[in-house]
C-alpha positions in Angstrom: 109.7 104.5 120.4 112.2 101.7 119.7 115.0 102.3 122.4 113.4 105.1 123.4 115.9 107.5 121.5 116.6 111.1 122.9 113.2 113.3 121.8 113.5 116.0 119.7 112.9 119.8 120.2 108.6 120.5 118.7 109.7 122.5 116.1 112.4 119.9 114.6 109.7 116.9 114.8 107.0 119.3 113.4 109.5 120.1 110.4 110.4 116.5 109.9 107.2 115.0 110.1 105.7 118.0 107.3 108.6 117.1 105.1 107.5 113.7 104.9 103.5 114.6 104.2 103.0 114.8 100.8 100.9 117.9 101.0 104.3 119.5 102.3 106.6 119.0 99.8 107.5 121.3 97.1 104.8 121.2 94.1 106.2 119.4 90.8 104.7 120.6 87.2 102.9 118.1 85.8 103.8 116.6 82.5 102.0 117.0 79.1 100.5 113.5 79.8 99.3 114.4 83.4 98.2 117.4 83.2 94.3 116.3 82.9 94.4 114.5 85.9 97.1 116.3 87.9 94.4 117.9 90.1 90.8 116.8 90.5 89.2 119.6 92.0 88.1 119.1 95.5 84.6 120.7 95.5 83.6 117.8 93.3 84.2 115.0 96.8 81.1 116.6 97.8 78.5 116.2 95.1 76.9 112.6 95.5 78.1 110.3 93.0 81.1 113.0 92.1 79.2 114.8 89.2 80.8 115.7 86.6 79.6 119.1 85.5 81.1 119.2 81.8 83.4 117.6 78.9 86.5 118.2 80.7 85.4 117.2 84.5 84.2 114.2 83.0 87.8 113.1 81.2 89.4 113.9 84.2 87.5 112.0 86.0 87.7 109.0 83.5 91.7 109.0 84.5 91.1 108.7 88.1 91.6 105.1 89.2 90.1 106.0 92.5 87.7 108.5 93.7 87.5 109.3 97.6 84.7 109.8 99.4 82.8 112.7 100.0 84.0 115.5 101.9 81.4 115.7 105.0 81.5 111.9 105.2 85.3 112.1 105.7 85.4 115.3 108.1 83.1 112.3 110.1 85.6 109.7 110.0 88.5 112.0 110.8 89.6 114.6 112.8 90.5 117.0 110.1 88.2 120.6 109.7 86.9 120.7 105.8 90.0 123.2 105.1 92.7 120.8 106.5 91.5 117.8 103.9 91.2 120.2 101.0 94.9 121.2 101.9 95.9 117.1 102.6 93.9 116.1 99.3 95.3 118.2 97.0 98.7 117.5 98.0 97.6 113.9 97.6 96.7 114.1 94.1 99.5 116.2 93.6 101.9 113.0 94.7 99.4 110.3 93.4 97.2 111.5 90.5 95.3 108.2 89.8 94.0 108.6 93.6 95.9 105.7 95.2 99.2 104.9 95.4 100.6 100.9 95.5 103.9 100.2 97.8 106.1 100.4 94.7 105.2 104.2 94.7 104.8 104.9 98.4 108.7 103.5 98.3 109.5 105.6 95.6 108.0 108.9 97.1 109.5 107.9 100.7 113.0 107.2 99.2 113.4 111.1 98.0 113.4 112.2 101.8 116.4 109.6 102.7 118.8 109.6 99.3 121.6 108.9 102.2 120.2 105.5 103.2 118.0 103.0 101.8 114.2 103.7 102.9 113.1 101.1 100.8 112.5 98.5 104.0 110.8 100.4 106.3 108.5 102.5 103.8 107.2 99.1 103.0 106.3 98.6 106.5 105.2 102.3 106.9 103.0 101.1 103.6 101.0 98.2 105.5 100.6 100.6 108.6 98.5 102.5 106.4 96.8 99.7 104.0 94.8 98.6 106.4 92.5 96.4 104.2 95.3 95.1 102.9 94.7 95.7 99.1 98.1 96.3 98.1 97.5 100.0 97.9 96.9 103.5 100.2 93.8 105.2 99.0 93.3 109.3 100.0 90.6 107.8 102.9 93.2 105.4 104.2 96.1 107.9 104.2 93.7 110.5 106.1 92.3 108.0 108.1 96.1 106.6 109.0 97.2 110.1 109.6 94.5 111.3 111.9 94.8 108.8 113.5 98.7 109.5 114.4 98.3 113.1 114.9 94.3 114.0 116.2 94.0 110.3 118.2 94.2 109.9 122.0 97.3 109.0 123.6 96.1 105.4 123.2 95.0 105.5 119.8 98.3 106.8 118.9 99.9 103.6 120.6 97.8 101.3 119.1 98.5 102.5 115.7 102.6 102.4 116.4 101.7 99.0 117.5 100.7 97.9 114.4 103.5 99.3 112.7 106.0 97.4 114.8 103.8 93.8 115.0 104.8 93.0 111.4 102.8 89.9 111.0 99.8 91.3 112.9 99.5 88.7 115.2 99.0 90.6 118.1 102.5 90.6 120.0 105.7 91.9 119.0 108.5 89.5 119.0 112.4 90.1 119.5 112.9 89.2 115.2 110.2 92.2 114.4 111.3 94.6 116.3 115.1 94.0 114.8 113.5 94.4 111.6 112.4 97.9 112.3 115.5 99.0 113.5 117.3 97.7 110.9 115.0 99.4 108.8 115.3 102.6 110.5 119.4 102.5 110.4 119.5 101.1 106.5 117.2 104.5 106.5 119.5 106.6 108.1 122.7 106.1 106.1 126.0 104.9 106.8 127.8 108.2 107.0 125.6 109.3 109.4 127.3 111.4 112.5 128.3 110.3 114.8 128.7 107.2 112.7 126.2 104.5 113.8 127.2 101.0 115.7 126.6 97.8 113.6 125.7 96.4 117.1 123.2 99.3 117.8 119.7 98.0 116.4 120.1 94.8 118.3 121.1 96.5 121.9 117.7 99.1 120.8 115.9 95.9 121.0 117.3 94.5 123.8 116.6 97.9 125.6 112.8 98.0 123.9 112.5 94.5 125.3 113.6 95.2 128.7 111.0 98.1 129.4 108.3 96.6 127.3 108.4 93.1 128.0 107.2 92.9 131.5 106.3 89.2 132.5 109.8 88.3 130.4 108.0 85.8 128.1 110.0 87.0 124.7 107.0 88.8 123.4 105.5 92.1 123.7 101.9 92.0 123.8 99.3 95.4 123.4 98.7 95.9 127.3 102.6 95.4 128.0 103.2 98.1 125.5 100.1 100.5 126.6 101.3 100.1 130.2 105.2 100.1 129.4 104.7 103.6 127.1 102.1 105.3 129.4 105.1 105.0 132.3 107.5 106.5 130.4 107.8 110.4 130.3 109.3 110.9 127.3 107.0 108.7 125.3 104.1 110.4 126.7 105.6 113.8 125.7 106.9 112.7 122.3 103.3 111.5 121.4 102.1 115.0 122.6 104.3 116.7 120.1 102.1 115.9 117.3 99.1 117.7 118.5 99.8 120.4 116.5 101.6 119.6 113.4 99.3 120.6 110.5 
């Protein structure tokens, strides 16, 4: 959304955004000292209580630092079918085998998708987007939660949620400072040897552009109805939101 940049083909955004899901990436082997608590099955989210049924369900369920709901009460808070969180959870555990995963680790996983830039920045922003109880750490219901929001929500719920990546302080509006963080984010991200190589003046002249669109009564901030109105107005939003529809 920042600057509105050129939108990409659907089958280059559906490839990018799947390389950055967890549940996408290549499975790892787990080490000796994982392997009890690599993978906890996922027919055990809908026992009550998550039962364990013998010796070794109940270790591996001692090494779990967090255990997710159960599976109907999730397919109720999301918009994901049964077989679409089994898929999500296991590559979960497969990235975060204690069940959650703190900002330190988010960063970490994040960081492997961009070894040309530093992702460090805007993964941590990415990270509060989706801690939404601000606990200094993602749990499996507030990364399913997060992402069905992004790709099952309406139109507006999608907004909202980019919204609150961009309003930093989560004080409602947007200011000019914010939104230079993001893009400077988003170009330490990118690299330096990106081509065609990138301005130093670029982030700042996204924001000024951003801030010409979105800011409509010109009082230096963006508030939530400028930027539901602004994006709803512009075509190429509106079709790069729909390009998510069906990603997984």
């Amino acid at each position: 959304l920042p600057g509105n940049p050129p939108v990409q083909t659907k089958k280059a955004l559906k490839q990018r955004f799947l390389k950055l899901l967890p549940c996408c990436r290549p499975k790892s082997i787990p080490s000796l000292s994982e392997s009890k608590c690599f993978f906890l099955p996922f027919s055990t989210l809908s026992s009550p209580g998550f039962l364990a049924d013998s010796v070794e369900d109940e270790f591996e369920l001692s090494t779990v630092c967090h255990r997710p709901e159960g599976l109907e009460q999730l397919q109720e808070q999301t918009k994901f079918t049964r077989k679409e969180l089994q898929v999500l959870y296991r590559g979960f555990k497969n990235e975060c085998p204690s069940g959650i995963v703190n900002e330190e680790n988010f960063k970490q996983i994040y960081s492997q998708f961009f070894p040309q830039g530093d992702s460090s920045t805007y993964a941590t922003f990415l990270f509060n987007a989706f801690d939404t109880d601000h606990d200094g750490s993602v749990s499996f219901e507030d990364f399913v939660s997060g992402l069905s929001t992004i790709l099952r929500g309406t139109i507006d719920d999608r907004l909202n949620w980019a919204f609150n990546l961009y309003d930093l302080n989560k004080d409602g509006c947007i200011t000019r400072e914010e939104m230079l963080d993001i893009m400077k984010s988003i170009y330490d991200m990118m690299g330096k040897y990106t081509y065609p190589a990138m301005r130093e003046e670029a982030p700042r002249e996204h924001v000024e552009n951003f801030f010409q669109k979105m800011d409509r009564n010109k009082d230096g901030v963006v508030t939530i109805e400028e930027f539901l109105e602004s994006c709803q107005k512009d075509e190429n939003i509106m079709r790069s939101m729909q390009l998510f529809d069906s990603v997984i």
